[in-house]
VEXBA-16678 format. One record per residue (C-alpha): residue in three letters; z, x, y. Coordinates in steps of 0.25 Angstrom, whole numbers, plus 5000, padded with zeros to 4 digits. Each point is the difference from the previous one (the first is absolute). Last residue first. Example, Ala and Ser with C-alpha at 12.3 -4.5 7.8 and 13.67 -1.06 7.14 Angstrom:
BEGIN
SER502950554996
ALA500249944986
// end
This chain:
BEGIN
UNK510148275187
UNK501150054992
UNK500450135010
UNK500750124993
UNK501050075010
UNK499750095010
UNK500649915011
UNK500849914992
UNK499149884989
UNK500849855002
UNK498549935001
UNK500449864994
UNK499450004986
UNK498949894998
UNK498850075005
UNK500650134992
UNK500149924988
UNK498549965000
UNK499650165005
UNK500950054989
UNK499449904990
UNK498750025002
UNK500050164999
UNK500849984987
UNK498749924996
UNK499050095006
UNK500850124990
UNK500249914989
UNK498449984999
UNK499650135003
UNK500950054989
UNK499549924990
UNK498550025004
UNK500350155002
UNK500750004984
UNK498949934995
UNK499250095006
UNK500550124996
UNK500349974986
UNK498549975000
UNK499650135006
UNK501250084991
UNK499249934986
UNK498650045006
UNK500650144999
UNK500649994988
UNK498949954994
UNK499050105008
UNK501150124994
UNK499749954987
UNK498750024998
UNK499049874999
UNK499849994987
UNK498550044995
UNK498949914995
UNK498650084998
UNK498849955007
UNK499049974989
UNK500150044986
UNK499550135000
UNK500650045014
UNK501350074993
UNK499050094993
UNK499250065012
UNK498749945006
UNK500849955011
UNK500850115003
UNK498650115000
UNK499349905009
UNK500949985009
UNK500550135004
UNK498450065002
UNK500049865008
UNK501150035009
UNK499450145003
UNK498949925004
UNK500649925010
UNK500850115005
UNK498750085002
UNK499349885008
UNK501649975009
UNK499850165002
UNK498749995007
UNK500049865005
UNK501350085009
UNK501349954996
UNK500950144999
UNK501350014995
UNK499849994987
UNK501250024991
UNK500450114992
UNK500750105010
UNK501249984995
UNK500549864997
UNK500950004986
UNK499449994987
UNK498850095001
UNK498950044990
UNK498849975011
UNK498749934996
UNK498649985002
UNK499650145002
UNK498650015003
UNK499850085011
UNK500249885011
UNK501349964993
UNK500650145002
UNK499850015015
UNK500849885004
UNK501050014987
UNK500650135006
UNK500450124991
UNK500150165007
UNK501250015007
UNK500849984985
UNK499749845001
UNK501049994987
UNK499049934993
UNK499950054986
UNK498650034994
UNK499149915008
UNK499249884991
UNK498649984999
UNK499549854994
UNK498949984990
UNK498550024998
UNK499450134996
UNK498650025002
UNK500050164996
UNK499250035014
UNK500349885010
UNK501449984994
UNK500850134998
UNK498950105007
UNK499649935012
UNK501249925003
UNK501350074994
UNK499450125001
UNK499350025013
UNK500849885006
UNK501150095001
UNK501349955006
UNK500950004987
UNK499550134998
UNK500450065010
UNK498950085008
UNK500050135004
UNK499550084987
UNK500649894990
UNK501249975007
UNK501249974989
UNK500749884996
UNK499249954990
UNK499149844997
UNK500649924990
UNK498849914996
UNK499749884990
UNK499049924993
UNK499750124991
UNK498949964991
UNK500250114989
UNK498850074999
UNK499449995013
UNK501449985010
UNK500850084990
UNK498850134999
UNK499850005013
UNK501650025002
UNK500050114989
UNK498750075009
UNK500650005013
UNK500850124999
UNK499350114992
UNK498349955002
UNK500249935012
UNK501050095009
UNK499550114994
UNK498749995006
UNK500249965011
UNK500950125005
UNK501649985000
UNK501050015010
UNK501349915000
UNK500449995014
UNK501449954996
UNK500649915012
UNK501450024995
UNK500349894990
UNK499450104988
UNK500750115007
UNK500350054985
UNK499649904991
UNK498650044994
UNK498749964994
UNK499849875010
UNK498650065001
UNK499649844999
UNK500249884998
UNK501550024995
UNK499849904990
UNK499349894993
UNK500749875003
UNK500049914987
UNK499649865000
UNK500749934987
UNK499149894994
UNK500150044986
UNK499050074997
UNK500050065013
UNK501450084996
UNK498950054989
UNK499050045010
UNK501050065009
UNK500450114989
UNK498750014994
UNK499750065013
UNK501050095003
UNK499950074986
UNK498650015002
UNK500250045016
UNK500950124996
UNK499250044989
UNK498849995008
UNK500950085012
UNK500550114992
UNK501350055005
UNK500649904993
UNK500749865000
UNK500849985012
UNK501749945001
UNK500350124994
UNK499550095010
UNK500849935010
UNK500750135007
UNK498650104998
UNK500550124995
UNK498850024990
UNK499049995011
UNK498849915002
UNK500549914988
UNK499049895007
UNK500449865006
UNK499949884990
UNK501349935003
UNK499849864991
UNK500649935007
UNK500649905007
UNK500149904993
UNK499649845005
UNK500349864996
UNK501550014994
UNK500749874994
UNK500950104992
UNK499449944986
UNK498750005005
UNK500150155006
UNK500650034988
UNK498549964991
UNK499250075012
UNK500750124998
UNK499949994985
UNK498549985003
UNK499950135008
UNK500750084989
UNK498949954991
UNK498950055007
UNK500850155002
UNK500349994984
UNK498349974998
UNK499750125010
UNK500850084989
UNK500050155008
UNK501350014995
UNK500550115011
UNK499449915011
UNK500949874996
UNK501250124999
UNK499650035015
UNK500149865004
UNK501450014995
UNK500549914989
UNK500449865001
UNK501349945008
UNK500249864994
UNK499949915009
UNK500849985015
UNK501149915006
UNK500650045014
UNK499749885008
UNK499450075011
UNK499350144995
UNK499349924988
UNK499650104989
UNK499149994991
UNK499850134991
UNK499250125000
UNK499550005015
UNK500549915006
UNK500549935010
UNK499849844998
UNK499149895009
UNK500749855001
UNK499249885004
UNK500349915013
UNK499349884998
UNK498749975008
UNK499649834998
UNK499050035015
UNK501149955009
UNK501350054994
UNK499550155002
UNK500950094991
UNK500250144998
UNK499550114992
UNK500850104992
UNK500950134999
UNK499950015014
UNK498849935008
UNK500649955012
UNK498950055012
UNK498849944994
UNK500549854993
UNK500749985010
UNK499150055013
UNK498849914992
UNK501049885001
UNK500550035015
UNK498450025004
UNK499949864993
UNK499149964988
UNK499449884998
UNK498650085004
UNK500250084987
UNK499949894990
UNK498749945007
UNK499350144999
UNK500450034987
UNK499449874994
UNK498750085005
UNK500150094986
UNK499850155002
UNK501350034993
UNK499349914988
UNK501149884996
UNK500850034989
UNK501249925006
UNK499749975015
UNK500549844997
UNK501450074998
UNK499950055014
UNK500049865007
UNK498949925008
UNK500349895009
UNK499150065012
UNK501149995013
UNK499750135006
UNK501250085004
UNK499050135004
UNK498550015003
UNK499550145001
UNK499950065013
UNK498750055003
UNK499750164999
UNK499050045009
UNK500850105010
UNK500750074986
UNK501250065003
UNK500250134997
UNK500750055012
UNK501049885000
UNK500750054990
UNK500550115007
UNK500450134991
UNK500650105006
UNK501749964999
UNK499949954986
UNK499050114994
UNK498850055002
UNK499250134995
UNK498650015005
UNK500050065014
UNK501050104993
UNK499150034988
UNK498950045008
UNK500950105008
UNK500550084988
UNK501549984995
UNK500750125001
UNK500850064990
UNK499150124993
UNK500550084990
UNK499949914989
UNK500350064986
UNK498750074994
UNK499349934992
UNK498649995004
UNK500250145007
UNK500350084986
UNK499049914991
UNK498850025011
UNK499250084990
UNK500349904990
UNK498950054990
UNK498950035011
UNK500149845003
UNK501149934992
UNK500549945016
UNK501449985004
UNK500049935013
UNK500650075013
UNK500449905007
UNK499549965016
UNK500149854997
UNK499349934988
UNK500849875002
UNK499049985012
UNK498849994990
UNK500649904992
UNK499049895000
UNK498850084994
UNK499149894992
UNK500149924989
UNK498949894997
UNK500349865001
UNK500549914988
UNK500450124993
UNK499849994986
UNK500250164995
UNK499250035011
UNK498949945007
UNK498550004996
UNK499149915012
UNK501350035009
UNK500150144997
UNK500350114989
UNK499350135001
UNK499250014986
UNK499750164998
UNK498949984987
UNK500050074986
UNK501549974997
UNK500050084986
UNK501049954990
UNK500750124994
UNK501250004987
UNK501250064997
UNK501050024990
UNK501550024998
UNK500350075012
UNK501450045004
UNK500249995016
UNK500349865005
UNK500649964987
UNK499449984985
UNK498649995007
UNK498749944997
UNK499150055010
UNK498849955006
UNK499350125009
UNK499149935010
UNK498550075003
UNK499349995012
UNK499649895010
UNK501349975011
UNK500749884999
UNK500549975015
UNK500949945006
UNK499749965014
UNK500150075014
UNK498650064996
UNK500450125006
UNK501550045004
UNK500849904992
UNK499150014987
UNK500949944990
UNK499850034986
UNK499449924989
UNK500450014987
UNK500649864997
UNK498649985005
UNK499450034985
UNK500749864997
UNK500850024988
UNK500249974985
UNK500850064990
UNK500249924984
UNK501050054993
UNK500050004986
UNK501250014990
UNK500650084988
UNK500849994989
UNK500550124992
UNK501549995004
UNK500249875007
UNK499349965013
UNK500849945010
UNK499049945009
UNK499150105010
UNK500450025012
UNK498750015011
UNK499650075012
UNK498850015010
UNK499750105013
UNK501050104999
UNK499350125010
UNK499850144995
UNK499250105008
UNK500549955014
UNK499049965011
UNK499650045015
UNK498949975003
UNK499250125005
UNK500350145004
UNK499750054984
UNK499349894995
UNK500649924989
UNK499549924987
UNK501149904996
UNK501150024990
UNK500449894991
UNK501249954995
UNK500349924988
UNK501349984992
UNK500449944988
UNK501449964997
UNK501050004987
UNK500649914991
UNK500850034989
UNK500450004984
UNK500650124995
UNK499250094989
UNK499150055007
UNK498450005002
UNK500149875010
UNK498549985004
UNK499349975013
UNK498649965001
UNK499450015014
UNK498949925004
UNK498850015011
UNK499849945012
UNK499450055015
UNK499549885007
UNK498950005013
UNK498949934992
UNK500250114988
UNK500850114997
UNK500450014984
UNK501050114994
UNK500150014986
UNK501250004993
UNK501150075004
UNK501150044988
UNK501550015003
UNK500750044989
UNK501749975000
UNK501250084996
UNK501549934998
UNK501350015005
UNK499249995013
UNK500050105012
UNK499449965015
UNK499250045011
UNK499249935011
UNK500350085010
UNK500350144996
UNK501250074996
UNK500650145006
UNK498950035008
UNK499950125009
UNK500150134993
UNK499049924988
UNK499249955011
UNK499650125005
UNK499649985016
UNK498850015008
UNK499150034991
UNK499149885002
UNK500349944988
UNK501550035000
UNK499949915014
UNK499349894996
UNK501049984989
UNK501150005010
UNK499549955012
UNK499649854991
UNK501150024993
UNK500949955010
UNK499549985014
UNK498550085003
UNK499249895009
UNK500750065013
UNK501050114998
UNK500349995015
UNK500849854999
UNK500550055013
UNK501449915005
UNK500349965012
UNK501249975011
UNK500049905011
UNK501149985008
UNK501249914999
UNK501349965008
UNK501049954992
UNK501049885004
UNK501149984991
UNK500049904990
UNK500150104989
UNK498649954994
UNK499650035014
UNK499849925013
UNK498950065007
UNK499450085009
UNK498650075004
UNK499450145002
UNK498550005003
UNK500250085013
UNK500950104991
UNK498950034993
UNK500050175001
UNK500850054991
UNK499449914987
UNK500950014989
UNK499850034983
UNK500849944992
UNK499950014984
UNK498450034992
UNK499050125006
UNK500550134995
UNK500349934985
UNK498549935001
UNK499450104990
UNK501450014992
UNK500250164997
UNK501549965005
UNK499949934988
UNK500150124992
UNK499749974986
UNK499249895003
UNK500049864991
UNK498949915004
UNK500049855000
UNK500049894992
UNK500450064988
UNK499749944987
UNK500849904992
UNK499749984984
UNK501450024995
UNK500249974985
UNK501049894999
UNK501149984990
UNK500050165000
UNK501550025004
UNK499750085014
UNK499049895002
UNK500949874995
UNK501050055010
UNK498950035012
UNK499749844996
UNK501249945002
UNK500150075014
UNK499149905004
UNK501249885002
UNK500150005015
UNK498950075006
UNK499450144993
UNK500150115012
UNK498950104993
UNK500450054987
UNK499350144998
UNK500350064987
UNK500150164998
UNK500250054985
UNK500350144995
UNK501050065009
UNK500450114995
UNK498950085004
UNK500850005013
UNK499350105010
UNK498749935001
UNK500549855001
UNK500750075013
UNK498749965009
UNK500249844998
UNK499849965015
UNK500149854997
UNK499049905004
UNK500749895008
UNK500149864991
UNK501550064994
UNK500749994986
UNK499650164996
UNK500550014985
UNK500150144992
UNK500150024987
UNK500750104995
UNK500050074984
UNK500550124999
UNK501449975008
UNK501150075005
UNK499350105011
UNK499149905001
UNK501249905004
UNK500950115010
UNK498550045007
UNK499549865002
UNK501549965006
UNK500050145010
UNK498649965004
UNK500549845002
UNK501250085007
UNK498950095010
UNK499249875003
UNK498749994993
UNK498749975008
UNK499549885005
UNK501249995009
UNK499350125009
UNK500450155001
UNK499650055013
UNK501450055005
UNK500850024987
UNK500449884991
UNK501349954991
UNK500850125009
UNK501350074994
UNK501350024996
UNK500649875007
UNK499249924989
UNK499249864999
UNK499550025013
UNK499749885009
UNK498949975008
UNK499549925010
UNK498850065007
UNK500050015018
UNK499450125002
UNK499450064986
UNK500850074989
UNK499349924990
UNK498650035004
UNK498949914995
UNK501049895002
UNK499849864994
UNK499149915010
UNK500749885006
UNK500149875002
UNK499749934988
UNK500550084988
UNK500150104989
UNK500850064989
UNK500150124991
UNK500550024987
UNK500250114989
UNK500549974987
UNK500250114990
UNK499949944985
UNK500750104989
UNK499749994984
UNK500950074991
UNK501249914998
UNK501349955002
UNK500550144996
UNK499150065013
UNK500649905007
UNK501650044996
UNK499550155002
UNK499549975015
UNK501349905002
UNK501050124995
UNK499450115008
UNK500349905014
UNK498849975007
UNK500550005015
UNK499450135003
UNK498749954996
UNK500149915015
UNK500049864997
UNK498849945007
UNK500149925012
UNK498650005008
UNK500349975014
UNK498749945007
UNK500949915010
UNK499049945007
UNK500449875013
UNK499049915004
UNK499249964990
UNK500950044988
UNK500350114992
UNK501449974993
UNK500750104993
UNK500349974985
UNK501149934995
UNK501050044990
UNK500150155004
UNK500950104991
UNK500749914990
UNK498749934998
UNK499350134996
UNK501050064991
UNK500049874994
UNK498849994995
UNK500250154994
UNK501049954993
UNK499449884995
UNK498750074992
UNK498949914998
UNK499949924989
UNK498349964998
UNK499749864993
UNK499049985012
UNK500949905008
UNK501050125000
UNK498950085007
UNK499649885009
UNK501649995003
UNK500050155005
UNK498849975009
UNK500849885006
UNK499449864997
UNK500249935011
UNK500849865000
UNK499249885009
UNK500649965016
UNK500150135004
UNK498650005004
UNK499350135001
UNK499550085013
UNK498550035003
UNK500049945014
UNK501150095003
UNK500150104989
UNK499550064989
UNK500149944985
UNK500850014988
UNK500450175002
UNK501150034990
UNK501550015003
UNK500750054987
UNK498850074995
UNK499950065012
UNK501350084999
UNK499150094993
UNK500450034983
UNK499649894990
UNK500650064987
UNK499149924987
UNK500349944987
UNK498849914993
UNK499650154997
UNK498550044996
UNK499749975016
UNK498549935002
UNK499750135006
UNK500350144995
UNK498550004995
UNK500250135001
UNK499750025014
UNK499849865009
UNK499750015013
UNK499649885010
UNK500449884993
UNK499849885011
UNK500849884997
UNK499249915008
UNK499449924987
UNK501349974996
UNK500449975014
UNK499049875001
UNK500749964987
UNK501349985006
UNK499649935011
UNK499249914992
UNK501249974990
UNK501050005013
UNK498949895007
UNK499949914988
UNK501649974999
UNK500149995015
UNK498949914998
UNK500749914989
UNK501350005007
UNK499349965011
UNK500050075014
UNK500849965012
UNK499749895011
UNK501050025012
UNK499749875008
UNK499750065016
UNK501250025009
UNK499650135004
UNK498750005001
UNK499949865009
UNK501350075007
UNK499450125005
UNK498649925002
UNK500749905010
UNK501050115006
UNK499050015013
UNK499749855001
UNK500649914993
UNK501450074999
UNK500050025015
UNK499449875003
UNK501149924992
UNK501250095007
UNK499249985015
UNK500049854996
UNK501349984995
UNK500650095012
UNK499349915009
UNK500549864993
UNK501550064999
UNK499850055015
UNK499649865006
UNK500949934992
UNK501150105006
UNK499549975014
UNK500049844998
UNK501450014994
UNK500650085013
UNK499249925009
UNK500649894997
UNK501150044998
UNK500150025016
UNK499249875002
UNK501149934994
UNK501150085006
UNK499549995015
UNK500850125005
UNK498650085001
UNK500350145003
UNK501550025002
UNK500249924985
UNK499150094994
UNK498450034999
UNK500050135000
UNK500950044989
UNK499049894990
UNK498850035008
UNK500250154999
UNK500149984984
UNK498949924996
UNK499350105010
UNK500550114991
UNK499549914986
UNK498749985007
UNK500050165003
UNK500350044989
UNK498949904990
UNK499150065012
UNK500450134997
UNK499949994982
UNK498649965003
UNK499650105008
UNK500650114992
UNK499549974987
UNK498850065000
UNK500850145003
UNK501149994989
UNK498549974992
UNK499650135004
UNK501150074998
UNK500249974985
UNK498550034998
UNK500350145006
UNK501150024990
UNK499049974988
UNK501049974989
UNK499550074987
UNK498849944991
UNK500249964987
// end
């Protein structure tokens, strides 16, 4: 769940202050007549309580009135979320969701060495050292957190599970030494690694577990978040960190937390120093710095176990038992020196000196104010991320891959072997298909993944393009020993295509020859084929790409700034320069007339002279159920739309958190939308579904069929917990391996990325549930993330590393839903670029749906007026920011009407409209509320009615009473 969000607590202190004054100053005034008008005053009695009653009457209808408008107005959507009906899951699909959760991790389980066959283990005994084991990694956190509300299954229980006895008092070492584990949150990092020092291990513990048995597990964890990046640099300004010992220091200066800490050294030692036989277990979604495998031949066995939800450490136990064969394979690479990352110079917080005329303030999570100015980031490694740099890179001589790679993408061990055979490859009519034949030549039953790249013909000085590139996969079935299967591969040759941003400003299929490779990961060959493209086709409006409804064509060229762009020319002569750390800290003039924010931009520079104001509160009869599976383009449309007011389109486009609101007029309900990304959860009521594995162990399986599945579990929950929308999945790229939300992304690979992405929103589609692709786009880091990141990037990368997941789940899987990013993309937010959520996300790939911001917390940089005319239709906000419209001009009333349609259209034709306009209760607070108003009145009428009756009586008694009042004194009549 997400944490409190200081500066939403101040903004709605700060909504409430005109209402809660005037409901003081009635009840004051109420109280200087009451003092004021005394006996001195007006010595008429009748007329003096008179106006005593009349004036508190006055006041309790005011202060009913101001009460009723605050809570109708800026607390509406608080308390519509807040008081909403708590639906929770089934029994039945709670029971289905832990069975496909847990079979989602068995096919994560990554084995990544395996000597001697030392996996599955020989004993059903086993010594679990690493206090890790104790505390293991389920999920990340913020958006990526798990719900309390079902039991987890911890990694020693999945052992236990497994018919495995682990050793107690080792267990309880761990427990008695730290029970919980340090908390990285959004705001607030504490990145203290508690490890018992190997001092601590007493002679008489090590003989009693080497007496319980001969086989040792070392557990090693690491944990990730929203908010924040984990430290390249340990003894960096401003880390957290405890040491486990007063003798000496867990890092040096340089060392990051995806290395070993000196006490998990000390611990490795002690154990192989022990034991012969060690497997070792990395529970993480970051890629681990694993270059002290070498010294520890000891260490027969590794297992990555990404983070593995609520009950997916079942399925580690049943791997280290041999229950289950692992099939998993890496989806990314592992270095043996990450600081040899391409992108590591070029990833973290990096500051303009020279932008304080585009500075701006805001309240801040702290709810504090903060003043902001724009920072950047240089995607300088271009087109090569991943493998991609890699492999291109031993190829060109550049680097060795042996010094360099410790274990490539796409690799992974089985407790069996498999063939591969590639059958004959066929191009014809613009496809590329052939089959692969996989057999299981061991004697354990398994499954196990074909993957294709290709490597493209190159010109030295020309487009740039990387020798190996994953352009189709497959998992077989389980195939028991000896039985085989076929796989049928079939592309489009312009999956092959690159992007041309400097000449044809297209992608682009040169003519020459196309390696086709079968491939057991990103660098082994198994056996390769050539298709020969005989003709250069430029892709264009008479022959688009990939299905583009209009052809593609350069949109970013600001984003590509004055960077220094990795090129393959002359063998990576540039490598040195490319990637480099920045030096320089200014931002260039051109981007400074561009870059806007809060304080520069001006709505009314962009309006349109020629716009007409549409028609608005129109009285046409027609509701949004009668919209159902209508065409977007339909002319029923029109009639809808002119019902609506400039107060219901504001509504529906400034107060979009965590769901979409109601318009009474047109049969609009308001309907609920859930964080994400491996589980439901609802931020208000507090309930949540079963917390799945990470979307890196999705990637790790390479089962697109699990990812579909996964998507229509999540669309199951979100009709048992009344939930329309799900945001997620997160499709941003593993640009760097210390990237804070890496677990909450697929790969480093963007097809795999967008395969696993895509099957994940069709499924959830099955069912009716919208899901809100996310962080659209270059959102590939948390660190300045809020603080006006220039993300630079050449077009070229942009479309063909971070775009491509996201074209993939509009085209493939049908995504009817957006979450647009934080960051700038050159010096433009995202949020506000027409470029990409216009031209690119709709006019190019045809996607029709709603765009969401990323949180709203107005960060200097978010305002409603300049969003909606880009494209994005809605702002995740709860309390009033910067999300409303403040401008009426024909040309912002035109862009509200169509963000209100985009809205529209993706509600009506979700689940809960399937059977016309869905019956909801009216929440609570309303009932009470309307409860207080007739209270009210009652209580007014009544009062009013004794009040002008007393009033009545004095004045009748006081014509009858002789007059007998002193000087001073009260007067009858």
């Amino acid at each position: 769940m997400l944490q409190i969000n200081m500066a939403d607590v101040v903004a709605v202190i700060n909504s409430l202050v005109p209402y809660l004054v005037t409901a003081g100053v009635l009840l004051l005034l109420a109280i200087i007549i009451t003092i004021a008008v005394n006996k001195k005053t007006v010595r008429v009695v009748a007329t003096r309580k008179l106006v005593h009653s009349q004036s508190w009457l006055v006041a309790l209808v005011g202060i009913v009135v101001a009460i009723s408008m605050m809570l109708s107005g800026p607390l509406s959507t608080l308390l519509n979320n807040a008081t909403i009906t708590k639906y929770e899951l089934s029994s039945s699909t709670v029971s289905q969701a832990n069975k496909l959760a847990n079979n989602v991790q068995e096919e994560a389980v990554t084995l990544l060495k395996n000597d001697d066959a030392n996996l599955p283990l020989s004993s059903k005994k086993v010594n679990v050292f690493g206090w890790g084991s104790t505390n293991p990694v389920y999920g990340g956190t913020g958006s990526g957190a798990m719900s309390d509300q079902y039991p987890t299954v911890s990694m020693l229980d999945g052992m236990k599970k497994a018919g495995l006895t682990t050793n107690s008092q080792l267990t309880k070492l761990y427990t008695d030494y730290r029970k919980d584990r340090p908390q990285v949150q959004m705001f607030a990092q504490d990145w203290t690694l508690p490890e018992v020092p190997a001092s601590q291990y007493s002679d008489s513990l090590m003989n009693q577990a080497k007496s319980f048995s001969d086989q040792a597990v070392v557990v090693i964890t690491r944990v990730g978040g929203e908010g924040a990046d984990l430290p390249t640099n340990m003894k960096a300004k401003g880390i957290t960190y405890t040491n486990n010992s007063k003798d000496y220091e867990d890092f040096k200066d340089g060392e990051g937390i995806l290395q070993l800490s000196q006490t998990e050294r000390d611990m490795v030692k002690l154990v192989t120093s022990n034991f012969k036989n060690v497997t070792l277990i990395y529970n993480g979604a970051n890629a681990f710095q694993f270059d002290f495998l070498k010294d520890y031949p000891q260490i027969k066995s590794v297992l990555w176990c990404p983070p593995a939800g609520q009950t997916g450490f079942t399925a580690l136990g049943e791997v280290l038992a041999g229950k289950v064969n692992p099939s998993g394979k890496t989806s990314d690479t592992f270095l043996k020196d990450l600081t040899k990352s391409v992108s590591y110079n070029n990833f973290g917080g990096f500051a303009y000196k020279d932008a304080d005329a585009m500075a701006a303030s805001y309240i801040g999570f702290t709810g504090k104010e903060q003043k902001s100015t724009p920072t950047f980031v240089n995607y300088s490694e271009g087109i090569y991320v991943g493998y991609k740099f890699y492999e291109t890179a031993a190829s060109e001589g550049l680097i060795n891959y042996n010094d360099v790679v410790q274990y490539p993408f796409g690799y992974g061990l089985s407790y069996t072997d498999f063939t591969q055979k590639m059958g004959k490859v066929a191009y014809s009519n613009g496809k590329v298909s052939f089959k692969v034949t996989v057999t299981n030549t061991g004697k354990t039953a398994g499954k196990d993944t074909v993957e294709i790249y290709y490597n493209p013909p190159y010109t030295n000085g020309g487009i740039e393009k990387a020798t190996k590139n994953l352009v189709a996969f497959e998992k077989t079935k389980t195939l028991e020993p000896g039985a085989s299967q076929t796989i049928s591969i079939s592309f489009d040759d312009d999956a092959m295509a690159s992007y041309d941003e400097h000449n044809a400003k297209a992608y682009v299929l040169e003519k020459g020859d196309y390696q086709i490779m079968l491939q057991s990961d990103s660098h082994t060959v198994i056996d390769e084929q050539t298709v020969n493209v005989p003709k250069t086709i430029t892709y264009s409006s008479s022959n688009t790409h990939n299905g583009d409804k209009t052809a593609a064509t350069n949109q970013f060229s600001n984003a590509e700034g004055d960077v220094t762009y990795l090129s393959r020319a002359n063998h990576f002569a540039n490598y040195a320069k490319a990637t480099a750390a920045p030096t320089d800290y200014t931002m260039s003039e051109a981007a400074k007339k561009e870059f806007t924010n809060n304080n520069l931009y001006k709505a009314s520079e962009s309006d349109n002279a020629s716009d007409k104001m549409p028609t608005t509160g129109a009285k046409n009869g027609v509701k949004l159920a009668d919209l159902r599976g209508k065409s977007y383009d339909d002319s029923a449309w029109d009639k809808l739309l002119d019902e609506l007011t400039f107060s219901d389109m504001d509504n529906l486009i400034a107060n979009g958190g965590y769901g979409t609101q109601a318009v009474k007029s047109i049969g609009k309900v308001q309907l609920t939308d859930a964080d994400g990304p491996a589980a439901l959860n609802n931020n208000f009521t507090g309930v949540g579904s079963i917390g799945f594995p990470s979307s890196t162990s999705f990637a790790c399986t390479w089962n697109k069929d699990l990812a579909k599945q996964f998507g229509k579990m999540i669309g199951q929950m979100a009709h048992d917990m009344h939930v329309a929308g799900w945001y997620a999945p997160a499709m941003n790229i593993h640009r760097n391996p210390y990237s804070g939300r890496t677990f909450e992304y697929f790969s480093e690979d963007s097809l795999l990325s967008g395969a696993m992405a895509s099957n994940e929103i069709a499924g959830a589609k099955t069912r009716g549930v919208y899901s809100f692709m996310k962080h659209f786009a270059l959102n590939d880091q948390e660190t300045n993330r809020n603080s006006m990141l220039c993300t630079w990037a050449n077009e070229q990368s942009i479309r063909e590393i971070y775009l491509k997941p996201f074209e993939m789940s509009v085209k493939q899987g049908g995504a009817q839903a957006v979450m647009s990013s934080f960051n700038y993309i050159g010096p433009t937010y995202a949020g506000a670029s027409s470029n990409l959520l216009n031209t690119v996300l709709r006019d190019e790939w045809g996607f029709r749906g709603f765009v969401l911001t990323d949180y709203f917390g107005g960060y200097g940089y978010q305002n409603a007026d300049q969003l909606v005319r880009a494209g994005n239709d809605a702002m995740l906000a709860t309390t009033k920011v910067t999300n409303h419209i403040t401008d009426k001009s024909a040309t912002s009333v035109k862009a509200m009407r169509q963000a209100a349609k985009n809205i529209l259209y993706v509600t009506v034709n979700g689940w809960q409209y399937a059977n016309g306009t869905p019956s909801v209760p009216t929440p609570v607070w309303r009932v009470a509320m309307y409860t207080v108003w007739g209270v009210t009145a009652v209580l007014f009428v009544g009062l009013e009615f004794l009040t002008i009756k007393r009033y009545i009586k004095r004045r009748n008694e006081a014509k009858t009473a002789v007059p007998t009042a002193s000087k001073g004194g009260d007067v009858q009549a």
